[in-house]
DSSP file (Angstrom, degrees, kcal/mol; ACC not computed):
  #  RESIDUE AA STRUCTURE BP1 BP2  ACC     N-H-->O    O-->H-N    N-H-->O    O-->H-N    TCO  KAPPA ALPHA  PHI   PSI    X-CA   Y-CA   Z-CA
    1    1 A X              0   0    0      0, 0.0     2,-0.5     0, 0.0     0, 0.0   0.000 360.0 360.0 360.0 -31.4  -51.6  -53.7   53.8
    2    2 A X        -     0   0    0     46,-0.1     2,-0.3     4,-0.0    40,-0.0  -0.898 360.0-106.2-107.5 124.5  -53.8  -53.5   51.0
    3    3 A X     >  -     0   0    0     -2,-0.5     4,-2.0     1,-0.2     5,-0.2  -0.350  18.7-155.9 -63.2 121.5  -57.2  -51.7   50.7
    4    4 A X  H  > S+     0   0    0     -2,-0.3     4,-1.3     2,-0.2    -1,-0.2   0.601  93.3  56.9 -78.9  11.8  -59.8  -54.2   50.8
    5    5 A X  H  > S+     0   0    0      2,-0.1     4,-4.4     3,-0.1     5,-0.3   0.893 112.8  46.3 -92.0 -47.1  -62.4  -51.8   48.8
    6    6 A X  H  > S+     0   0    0      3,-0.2     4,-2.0     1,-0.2     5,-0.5   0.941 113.7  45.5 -44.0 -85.5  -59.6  -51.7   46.1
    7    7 A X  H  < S+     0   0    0     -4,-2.0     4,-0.4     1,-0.3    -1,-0.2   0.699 110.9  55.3 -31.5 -43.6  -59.1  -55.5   46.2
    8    8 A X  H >X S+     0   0    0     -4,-1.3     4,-3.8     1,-0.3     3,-1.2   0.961 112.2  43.2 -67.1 -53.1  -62.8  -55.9   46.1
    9    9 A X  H 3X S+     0   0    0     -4,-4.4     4,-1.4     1,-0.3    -1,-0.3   0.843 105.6  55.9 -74.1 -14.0  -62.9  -53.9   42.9
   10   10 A X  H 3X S+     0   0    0     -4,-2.0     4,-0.9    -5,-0.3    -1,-0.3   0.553 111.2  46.7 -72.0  -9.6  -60.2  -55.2   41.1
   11   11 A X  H <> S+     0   0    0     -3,-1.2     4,-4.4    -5,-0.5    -2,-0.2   0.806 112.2  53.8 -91.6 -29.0  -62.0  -59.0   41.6
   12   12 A X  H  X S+     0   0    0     -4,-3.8     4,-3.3     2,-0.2    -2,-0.2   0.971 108.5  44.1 -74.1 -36.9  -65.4  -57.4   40.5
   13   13 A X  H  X S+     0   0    0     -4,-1.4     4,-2.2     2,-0.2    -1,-0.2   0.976 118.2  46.5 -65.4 -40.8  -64.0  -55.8   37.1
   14   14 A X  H  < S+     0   0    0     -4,-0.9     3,-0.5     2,-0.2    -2,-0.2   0.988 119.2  45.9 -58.3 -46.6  -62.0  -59.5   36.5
   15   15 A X  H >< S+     0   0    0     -4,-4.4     3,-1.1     1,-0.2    -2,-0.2   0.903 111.2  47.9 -35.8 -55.7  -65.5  -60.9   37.5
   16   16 A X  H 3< S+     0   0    0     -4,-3.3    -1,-0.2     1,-0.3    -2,-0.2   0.640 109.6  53.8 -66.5 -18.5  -67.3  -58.6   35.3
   17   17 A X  T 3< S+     0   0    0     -4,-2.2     2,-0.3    -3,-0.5    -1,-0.3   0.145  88.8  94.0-116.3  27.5  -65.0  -59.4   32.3
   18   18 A X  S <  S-     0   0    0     -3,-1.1     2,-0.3    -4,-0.1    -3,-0.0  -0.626  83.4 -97.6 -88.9 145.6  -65.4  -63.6   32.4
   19   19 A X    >>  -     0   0    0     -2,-0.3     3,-1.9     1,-0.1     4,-0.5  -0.562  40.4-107.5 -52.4 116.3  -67.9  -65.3   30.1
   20   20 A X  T 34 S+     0   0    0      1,-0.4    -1,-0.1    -2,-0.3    -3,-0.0   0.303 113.7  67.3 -94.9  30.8  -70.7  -66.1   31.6
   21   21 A X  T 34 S+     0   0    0     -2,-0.4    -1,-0.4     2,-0.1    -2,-0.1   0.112 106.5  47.2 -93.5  32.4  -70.6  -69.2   32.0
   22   22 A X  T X4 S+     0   0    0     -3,-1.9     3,-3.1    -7,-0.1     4,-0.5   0.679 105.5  55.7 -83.8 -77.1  -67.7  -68.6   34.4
   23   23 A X  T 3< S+     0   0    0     -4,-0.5    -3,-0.1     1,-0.3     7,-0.1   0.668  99.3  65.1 -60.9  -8.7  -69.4  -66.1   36.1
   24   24 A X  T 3  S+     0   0    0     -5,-0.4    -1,-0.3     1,-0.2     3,-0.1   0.424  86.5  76.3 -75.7   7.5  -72.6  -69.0   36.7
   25   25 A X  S <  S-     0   0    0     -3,-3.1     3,-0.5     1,-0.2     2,-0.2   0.727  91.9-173.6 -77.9 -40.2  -69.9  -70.8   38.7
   26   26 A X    >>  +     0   0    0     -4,-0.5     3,-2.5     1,-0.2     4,-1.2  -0.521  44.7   7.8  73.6-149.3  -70.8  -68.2   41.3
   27   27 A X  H 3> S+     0   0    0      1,-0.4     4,-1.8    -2,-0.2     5,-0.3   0.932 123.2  61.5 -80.7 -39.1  -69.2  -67.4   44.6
   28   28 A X  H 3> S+     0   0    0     -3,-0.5     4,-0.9     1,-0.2    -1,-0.4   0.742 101.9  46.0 -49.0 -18.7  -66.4  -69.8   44.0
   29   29 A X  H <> S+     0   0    0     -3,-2.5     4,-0.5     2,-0.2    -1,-0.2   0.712 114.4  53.2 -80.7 -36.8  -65.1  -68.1   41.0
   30   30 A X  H  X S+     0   0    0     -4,-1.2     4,-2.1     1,-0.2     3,-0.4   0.993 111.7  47.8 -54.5 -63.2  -65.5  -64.8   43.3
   31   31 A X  H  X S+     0   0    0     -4,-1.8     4,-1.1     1,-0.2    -2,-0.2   0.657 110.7  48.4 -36.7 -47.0  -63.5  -66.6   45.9
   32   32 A X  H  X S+     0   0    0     -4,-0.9     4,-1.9    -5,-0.3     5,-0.3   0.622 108.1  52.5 -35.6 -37.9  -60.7  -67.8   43.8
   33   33 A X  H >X S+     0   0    0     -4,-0.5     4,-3.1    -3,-0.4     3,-1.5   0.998 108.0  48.5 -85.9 -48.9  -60.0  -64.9   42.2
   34   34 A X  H 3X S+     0   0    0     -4,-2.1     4,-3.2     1,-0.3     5,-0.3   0.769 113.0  49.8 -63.9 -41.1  -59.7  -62.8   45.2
   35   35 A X  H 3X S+     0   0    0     -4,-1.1     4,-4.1    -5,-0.2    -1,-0.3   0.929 103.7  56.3 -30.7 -64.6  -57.6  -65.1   46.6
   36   36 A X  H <X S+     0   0    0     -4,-1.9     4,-2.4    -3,-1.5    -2,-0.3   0.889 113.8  42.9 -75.7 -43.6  -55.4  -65.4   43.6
   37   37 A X  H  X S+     0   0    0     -4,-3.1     4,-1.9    -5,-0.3    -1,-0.3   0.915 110.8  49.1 -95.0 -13.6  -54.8  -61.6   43.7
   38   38 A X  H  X S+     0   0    0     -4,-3.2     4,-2.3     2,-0.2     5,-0.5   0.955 114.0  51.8 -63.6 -34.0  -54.3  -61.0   47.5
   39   39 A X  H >X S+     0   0    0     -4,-4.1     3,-1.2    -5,-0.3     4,-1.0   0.920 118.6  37.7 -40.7 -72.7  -51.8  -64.0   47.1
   40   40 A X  H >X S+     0   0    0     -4,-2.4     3,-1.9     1,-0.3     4,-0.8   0.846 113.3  50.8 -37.6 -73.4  -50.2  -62.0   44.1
   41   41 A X  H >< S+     0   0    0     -4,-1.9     3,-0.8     1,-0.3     5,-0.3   0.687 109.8  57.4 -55.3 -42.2  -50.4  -58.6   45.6
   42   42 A X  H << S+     0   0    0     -4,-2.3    -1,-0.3    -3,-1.2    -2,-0.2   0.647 101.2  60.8 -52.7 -32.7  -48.6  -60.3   48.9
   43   43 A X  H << S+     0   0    0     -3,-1.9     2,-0.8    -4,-1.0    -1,-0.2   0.880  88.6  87.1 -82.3 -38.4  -46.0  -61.2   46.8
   44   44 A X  S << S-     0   0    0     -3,-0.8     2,-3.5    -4,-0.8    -1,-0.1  -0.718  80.6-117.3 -97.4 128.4  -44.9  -57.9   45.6
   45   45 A X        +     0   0    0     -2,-0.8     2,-0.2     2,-0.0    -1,-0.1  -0.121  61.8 142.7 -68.9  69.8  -42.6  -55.8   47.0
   46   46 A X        -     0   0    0     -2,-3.5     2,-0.4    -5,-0.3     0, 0.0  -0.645  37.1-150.5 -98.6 153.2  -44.9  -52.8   47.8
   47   47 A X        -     0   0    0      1,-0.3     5,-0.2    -2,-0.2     4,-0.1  -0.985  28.7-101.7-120.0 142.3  -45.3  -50.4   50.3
   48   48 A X        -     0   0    0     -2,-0.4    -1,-0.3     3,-0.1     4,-0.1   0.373  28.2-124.8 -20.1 173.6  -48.7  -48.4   51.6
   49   49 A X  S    S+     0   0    0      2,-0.1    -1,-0.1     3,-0.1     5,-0.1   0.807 117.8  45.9 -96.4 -27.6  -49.3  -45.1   50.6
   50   50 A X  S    S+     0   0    0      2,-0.2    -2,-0.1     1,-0.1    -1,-0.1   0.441 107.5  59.0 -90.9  16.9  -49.6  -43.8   53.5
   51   51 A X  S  > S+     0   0    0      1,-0.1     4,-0.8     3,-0.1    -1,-0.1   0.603 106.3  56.5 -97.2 -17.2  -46.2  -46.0   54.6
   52   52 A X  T  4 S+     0   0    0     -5,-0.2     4,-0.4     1,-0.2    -2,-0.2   0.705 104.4  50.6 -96.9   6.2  -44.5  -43.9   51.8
   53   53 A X  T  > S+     0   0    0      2,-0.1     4,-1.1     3,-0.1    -1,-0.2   0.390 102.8  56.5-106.0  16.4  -45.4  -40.6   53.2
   54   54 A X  H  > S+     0   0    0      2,-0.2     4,-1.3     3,-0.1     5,-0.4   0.698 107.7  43.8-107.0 -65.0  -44.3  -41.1   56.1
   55   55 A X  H  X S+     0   0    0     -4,-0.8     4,-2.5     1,-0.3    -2,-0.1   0.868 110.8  63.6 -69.2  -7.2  -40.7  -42.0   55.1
   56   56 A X  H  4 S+     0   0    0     -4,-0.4    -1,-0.3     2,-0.2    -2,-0.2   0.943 103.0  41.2 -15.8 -74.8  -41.1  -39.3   53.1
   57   57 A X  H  X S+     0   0    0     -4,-1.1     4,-1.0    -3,-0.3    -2,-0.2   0.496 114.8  51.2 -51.1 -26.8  -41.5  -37.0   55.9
   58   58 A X  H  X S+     0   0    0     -4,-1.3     4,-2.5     2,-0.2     5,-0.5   0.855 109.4  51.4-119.7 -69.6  -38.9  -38.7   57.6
   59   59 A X  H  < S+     0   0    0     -4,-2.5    -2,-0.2    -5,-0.4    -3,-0.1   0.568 114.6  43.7 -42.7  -8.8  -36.4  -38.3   54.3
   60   60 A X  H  > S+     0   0    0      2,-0.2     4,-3.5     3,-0.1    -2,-0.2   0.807 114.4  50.7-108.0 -52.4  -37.2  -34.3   54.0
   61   61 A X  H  X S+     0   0    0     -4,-1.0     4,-2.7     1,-0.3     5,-0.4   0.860 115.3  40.9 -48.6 -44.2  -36.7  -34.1   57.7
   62   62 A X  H  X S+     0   0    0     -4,-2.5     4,-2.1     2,-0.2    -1,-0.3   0.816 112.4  50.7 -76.8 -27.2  -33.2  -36.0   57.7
   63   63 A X  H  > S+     0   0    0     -5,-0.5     4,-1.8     2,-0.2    -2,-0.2   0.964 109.6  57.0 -92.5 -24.0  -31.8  -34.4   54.7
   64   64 A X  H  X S+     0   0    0     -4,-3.5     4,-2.6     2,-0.2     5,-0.3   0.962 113.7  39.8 -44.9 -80.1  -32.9  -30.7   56.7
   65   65 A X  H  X S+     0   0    0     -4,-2.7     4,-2.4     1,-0.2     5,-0.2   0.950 107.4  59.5 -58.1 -24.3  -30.9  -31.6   59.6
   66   66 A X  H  X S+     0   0    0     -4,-2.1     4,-2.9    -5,-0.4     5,-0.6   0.958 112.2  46.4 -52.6 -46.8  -27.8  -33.2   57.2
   67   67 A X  H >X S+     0   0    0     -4,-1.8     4,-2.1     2,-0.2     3,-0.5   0.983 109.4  52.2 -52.5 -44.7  -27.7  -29.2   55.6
   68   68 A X  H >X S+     0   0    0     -4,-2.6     3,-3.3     1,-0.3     4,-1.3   0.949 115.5  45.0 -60.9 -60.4  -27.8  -27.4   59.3
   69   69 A X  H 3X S+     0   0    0     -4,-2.4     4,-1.8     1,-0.3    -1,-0.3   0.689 110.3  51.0 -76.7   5.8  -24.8  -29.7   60.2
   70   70 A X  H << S+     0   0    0     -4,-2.9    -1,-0.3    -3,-0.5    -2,-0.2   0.583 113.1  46.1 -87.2 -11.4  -23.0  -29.1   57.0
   71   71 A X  H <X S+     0   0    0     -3,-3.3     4,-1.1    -4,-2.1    -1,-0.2   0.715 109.1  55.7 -90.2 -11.8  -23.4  -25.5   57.6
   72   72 A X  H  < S+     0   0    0     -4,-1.3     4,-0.5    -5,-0.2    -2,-0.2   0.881 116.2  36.3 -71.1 -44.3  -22.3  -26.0   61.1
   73   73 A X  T  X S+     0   0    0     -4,-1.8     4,-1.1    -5,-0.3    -3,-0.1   0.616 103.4  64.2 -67.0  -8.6  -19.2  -27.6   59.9
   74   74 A X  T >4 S+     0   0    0      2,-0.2     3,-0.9    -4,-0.2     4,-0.2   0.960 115.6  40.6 -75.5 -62.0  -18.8  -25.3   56.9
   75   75 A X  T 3X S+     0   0    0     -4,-1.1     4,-0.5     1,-0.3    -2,-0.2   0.565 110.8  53.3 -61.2  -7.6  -18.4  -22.5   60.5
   76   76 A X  H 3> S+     0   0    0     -4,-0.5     4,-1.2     1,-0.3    -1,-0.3   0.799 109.7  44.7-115.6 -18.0  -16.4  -24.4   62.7
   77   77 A X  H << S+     0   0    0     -4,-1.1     4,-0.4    -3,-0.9    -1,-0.3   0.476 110.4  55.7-101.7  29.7  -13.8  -25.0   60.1
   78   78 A X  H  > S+     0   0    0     -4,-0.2     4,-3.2     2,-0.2     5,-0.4   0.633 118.8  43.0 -71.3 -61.2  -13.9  -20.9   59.0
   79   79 A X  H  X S+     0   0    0     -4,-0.5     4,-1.9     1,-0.3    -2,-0.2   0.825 108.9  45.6 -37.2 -84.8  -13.2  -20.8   62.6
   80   80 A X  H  < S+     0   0    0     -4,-1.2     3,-0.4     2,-0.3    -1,-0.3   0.774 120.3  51.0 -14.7 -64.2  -10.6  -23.5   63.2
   81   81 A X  H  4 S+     0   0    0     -4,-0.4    -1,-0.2     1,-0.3    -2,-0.2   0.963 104.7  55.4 -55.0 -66.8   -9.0  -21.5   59.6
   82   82 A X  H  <        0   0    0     -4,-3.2    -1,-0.3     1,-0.3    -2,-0.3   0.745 360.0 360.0 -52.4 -39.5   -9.2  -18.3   61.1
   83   83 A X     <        0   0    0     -4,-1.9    -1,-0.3    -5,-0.4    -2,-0.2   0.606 360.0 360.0 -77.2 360.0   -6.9  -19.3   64.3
């Protein structure tokens, strides 16, 4: 769900910004952290980008056909009036 070049850089900048004696701990401090934020990131109720242009597309598309049939109903009850 998540891009893992994005994940990766958001652990390198938290990496980069530790003390360094932290960052002598070494791949276990890497490991942790990356952890800690897919855990997190898992946690929030997000969706892709490309899973919100797609129900985009899907929302412009539906709310086109709601207008044709409310102009089809707009005609059939002109009609319906008219008899």
């Amino acid at each position: 769900m998540f891009d893992p070049k994005k994940l990766e850089q958001i652990a390198r900048q938290i990496h980069d910004s530790m003390p360094q004696p932290v960052k002598e701990l070494g791949t276990d401090v890497d490991q942790k952290v990356r952890q800690v934020i897919q855990g997190q990131l898992n946690k929030l109720d997000v969706v892709s980008r490309e899973e919100f242009d797609v129900q985009t597309q899907v929302l412009l598309r539906t709310r086109q056909k709601l207008t044709e049939m409310e102009q089809k109903l707009v005609e059939l009850e002109q009609k319906l009036s008219e008899k």
